[in-house]
C-alpha positions in Angstrom: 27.9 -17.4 26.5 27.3 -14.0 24.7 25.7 -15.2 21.7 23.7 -17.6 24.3 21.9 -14.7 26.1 21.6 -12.6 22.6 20.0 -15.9 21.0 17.8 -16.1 23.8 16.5 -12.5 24.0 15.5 -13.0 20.2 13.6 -16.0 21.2 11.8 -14.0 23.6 11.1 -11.3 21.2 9.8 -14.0 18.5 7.7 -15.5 21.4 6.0 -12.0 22.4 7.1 -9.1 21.6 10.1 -7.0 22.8 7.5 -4.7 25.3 7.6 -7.9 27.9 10.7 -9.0 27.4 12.9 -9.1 31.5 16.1 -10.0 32.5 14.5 -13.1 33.8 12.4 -14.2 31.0 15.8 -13.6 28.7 17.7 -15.7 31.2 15.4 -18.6 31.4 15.1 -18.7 27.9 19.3 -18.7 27.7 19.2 -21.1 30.5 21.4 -18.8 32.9 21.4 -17.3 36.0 20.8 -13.5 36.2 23.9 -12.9 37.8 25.2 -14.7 34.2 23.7 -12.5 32.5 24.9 -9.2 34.0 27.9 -10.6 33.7 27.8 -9.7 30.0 24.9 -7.2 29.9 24.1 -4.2 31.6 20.7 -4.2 30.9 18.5 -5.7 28.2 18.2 -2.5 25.9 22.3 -3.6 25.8 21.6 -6.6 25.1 18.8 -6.0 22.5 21.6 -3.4 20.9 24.0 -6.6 20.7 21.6 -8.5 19.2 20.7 -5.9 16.5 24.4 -5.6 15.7 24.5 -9.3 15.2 21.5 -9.9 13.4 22.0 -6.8 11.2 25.4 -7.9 10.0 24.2 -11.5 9.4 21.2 -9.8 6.9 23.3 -7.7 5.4 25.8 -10.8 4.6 23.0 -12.4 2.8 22.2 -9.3 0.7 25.9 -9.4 -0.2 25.4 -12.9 -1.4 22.5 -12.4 -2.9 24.4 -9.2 -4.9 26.8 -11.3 -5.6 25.3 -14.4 -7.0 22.9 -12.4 -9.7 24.4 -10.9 -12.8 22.4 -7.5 -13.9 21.6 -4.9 -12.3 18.2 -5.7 -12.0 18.4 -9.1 -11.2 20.5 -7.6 -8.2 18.1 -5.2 -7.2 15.4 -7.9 -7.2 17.5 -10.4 -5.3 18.1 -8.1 -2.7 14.5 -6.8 -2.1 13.8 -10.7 -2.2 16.1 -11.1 0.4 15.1 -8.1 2.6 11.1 -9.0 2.2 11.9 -12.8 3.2 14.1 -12.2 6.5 11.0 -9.9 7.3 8.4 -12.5 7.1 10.5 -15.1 8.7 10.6 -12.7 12.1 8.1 -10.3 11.5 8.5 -9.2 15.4 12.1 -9.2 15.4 12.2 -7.0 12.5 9.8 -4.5 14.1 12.0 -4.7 17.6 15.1 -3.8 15.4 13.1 -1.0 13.4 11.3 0.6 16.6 12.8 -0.5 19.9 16.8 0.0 18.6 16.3 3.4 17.9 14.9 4.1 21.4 17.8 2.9 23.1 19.1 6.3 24.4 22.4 7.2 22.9 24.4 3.7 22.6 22.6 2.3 19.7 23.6 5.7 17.7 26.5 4.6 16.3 25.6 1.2 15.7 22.5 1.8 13.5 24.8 3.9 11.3 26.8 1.7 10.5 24.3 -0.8 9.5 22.5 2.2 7.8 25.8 2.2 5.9 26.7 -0.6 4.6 22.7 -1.2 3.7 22.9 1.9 1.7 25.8 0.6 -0.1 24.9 -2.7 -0.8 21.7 -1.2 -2.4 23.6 1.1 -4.7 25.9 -1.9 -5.7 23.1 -3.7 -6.4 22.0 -1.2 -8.8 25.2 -0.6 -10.2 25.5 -0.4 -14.1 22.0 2.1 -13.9 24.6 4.7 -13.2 28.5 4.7 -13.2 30.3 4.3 -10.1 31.3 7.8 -10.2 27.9 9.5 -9.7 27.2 7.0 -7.2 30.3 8.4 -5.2 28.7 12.1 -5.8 25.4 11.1 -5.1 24.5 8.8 -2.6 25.6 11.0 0.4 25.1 10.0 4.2 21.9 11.8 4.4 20.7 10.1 1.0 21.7 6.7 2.7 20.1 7.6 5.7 17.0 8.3 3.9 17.4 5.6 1.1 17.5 2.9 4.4 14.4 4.5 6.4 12.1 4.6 3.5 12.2 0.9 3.0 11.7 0.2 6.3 9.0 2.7 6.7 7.1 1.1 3.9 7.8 -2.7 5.6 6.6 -1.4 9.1 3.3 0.4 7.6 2.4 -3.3 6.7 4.1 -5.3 10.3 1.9 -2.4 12.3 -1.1 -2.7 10.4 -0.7 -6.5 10.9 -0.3 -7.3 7.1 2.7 -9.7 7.0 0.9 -11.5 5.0 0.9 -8.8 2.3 4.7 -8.4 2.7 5.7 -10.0 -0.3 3.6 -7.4 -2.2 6.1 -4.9 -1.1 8.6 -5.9 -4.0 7.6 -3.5 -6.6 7.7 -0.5 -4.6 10.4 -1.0 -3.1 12.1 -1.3 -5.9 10.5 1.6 -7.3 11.5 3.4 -4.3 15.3 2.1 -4.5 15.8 2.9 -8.3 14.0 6.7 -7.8 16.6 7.4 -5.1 19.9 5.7 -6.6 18.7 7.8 -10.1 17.7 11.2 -8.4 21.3 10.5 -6.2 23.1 10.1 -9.2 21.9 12.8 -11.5 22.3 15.4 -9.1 25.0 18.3 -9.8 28.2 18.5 -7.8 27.7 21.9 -6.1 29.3 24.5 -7.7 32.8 26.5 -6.7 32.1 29.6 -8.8 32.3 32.6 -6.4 31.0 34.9 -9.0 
């Protein structure tokens, strides 16, 4: 029944928008009761954090796939920001939703986006794995490089959602890539900090 209410909030979101989204519009989409659904859900920024858990993990599995299936690193790279680029013009409004509401959900959707910021980041620098050995990418790519890796992309996707440009999403693949590459290189090349007192 879980997965029933989250899949019916994402319709909702796809249908208009995640600004006029109610507990009653989610419900009629899920085809439950109210009462059903605070059964499971406190409210529908809960709900909406469910659902980006869900639909986070589920992207990220492709992207892992994708990694997987390609061979060099920059057949890697490309599949991923293939990947990324297509899931965003399937659901251009769910993506924005995830990107803008998420991270107004006081307080419980903290932890949750970091983990997805996480494992992202990772992907991304397995992905471009063989530019740089493993080793500087365990120096380099700290949280706050992650964290900052992750919200560049999607700053450069929602410039485009905002502006109304899905259409020109698919242009996005070259600086993205660009972007990805100047990060994982500057991460890697960086110094360990130094333990000399004197």
């Amino acid at each position: 029944m879980r997965d029933r209410i989250i899949r019916g909030l994402a319709a909702e979101i796809i249908e208009g928008g995640y600004a006029d989204v109610s507990i009653a519009s989610i419900a009629k989409s899920a085809r439950i009761s109210k009462r059903t659904f605070y059964e499971h859900f406190q409210d529908k920024e809960e709900c909406l954090v469910a659902l980006f858990v869900d639909s986070s993990h589920r992207a990220l599995d492709e992207l892992e796939a994708a990694i997987a299936a390609a061979e060099t690193p920059e057949q890697r790279l490309a599949a991923v920001v293939d990947v990324l680029l297509e899931q965003v013009v399937r659901e251009p409004a769910l993506a924005e939703a995830m990107l803008l509401d998420v991270p107004a959900v006081p307080g419980r959707a903290a932890l949750q986006r970091r983990a997805v910021v996480d494992r992202m980041a990772w992907l991304l620098a397995s992905a471009h794995a063989g530019a740089v050995s493993a080793a500087d990418h365990d120096r380099g790519l700290t949280p706050e490089i992650a964290a900052a890796l992750c919200g560049g992309i999607w700053a450069i996707v929602l410039r485009e959602i905002e502006g109304g440009h899905v259409d020109r999403l698919t242009r996005l693949h070259a600086p993205i890539t660009a972007f990805i590459t100047r990060v994982l290189v500057g991460a890697s090349s960086q110094e360990p900090p130094s333990t000399d007192a004197g």
